[in-house]
N, C-alpha and C positions, 0 to 999 in steps of 0.2 A: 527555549529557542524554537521556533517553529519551522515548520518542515520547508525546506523551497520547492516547493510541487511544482512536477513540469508532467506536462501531456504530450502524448505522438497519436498521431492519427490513425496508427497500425502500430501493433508490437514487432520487437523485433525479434524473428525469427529462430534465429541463431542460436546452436544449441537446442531449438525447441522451445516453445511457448505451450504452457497451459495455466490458462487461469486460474489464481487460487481460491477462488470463491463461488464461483460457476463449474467449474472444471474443463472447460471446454476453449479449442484454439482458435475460436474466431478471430479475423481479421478484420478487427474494429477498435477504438479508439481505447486507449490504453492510458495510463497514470504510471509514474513509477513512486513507488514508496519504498521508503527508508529502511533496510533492515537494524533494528536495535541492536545494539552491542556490537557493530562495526564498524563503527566511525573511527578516524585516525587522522589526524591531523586536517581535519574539514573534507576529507571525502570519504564513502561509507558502500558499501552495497546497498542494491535496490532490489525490489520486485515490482514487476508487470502487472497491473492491476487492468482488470477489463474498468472504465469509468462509469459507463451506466450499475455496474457492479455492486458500486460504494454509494455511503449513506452521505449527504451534504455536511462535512464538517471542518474545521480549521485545519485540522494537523492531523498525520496518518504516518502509524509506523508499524512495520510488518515485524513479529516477535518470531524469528526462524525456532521454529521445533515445536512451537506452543500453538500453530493454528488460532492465532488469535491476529485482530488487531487492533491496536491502541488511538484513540479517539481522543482529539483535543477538543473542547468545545468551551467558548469564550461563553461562562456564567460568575460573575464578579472573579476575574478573573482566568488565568489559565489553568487547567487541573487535568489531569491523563481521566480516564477511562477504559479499562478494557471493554469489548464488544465481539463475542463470538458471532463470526458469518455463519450463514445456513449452510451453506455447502462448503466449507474451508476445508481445501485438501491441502 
């Protein structure tokens, strides 16, 4: 099933924002992705992703504890991928 990826122009705040790939709280265009193994009945936690951040790809889900993220990308089909960021805190 693919991610329904939605963008905000700014992260939101609340709580505190720090990007988990940059590290840093700029206030600029943000993604939220999926955290894995939260889902529950069609809604799930998410993370704040800065969008210039990420690499262009189908589907994005954020693995809590593993600093990683999972990369869907349409090649005869759909298949996961993990992909460690450069700076994933």
């Amino acid at each position: 099933m693919l991610n329904n990826i939605r963008d905000f122009v700014r992260p939101n705040m609340d709580g505190g924002f720090v990007c988990p790939v940059c590290g840093t709280s700029e206030e600029k265009r943000v993604r939220l992705i999926r955290v894995l193994g939260t889902e529950e009945e069609g809604v799930c936690e998410a993370k704040q992703i800065h969008t210039d951040c990420l690499p262009p790809v189908d589907d994005l889900a954020y693995i809590k504890g593993y600093g990683v993220i999972a990369l869907v990308r349409k090649e005869r089909g759909y298949r996961w991928q993990i992909k460690q960021m450069s700076h994933l805190h």
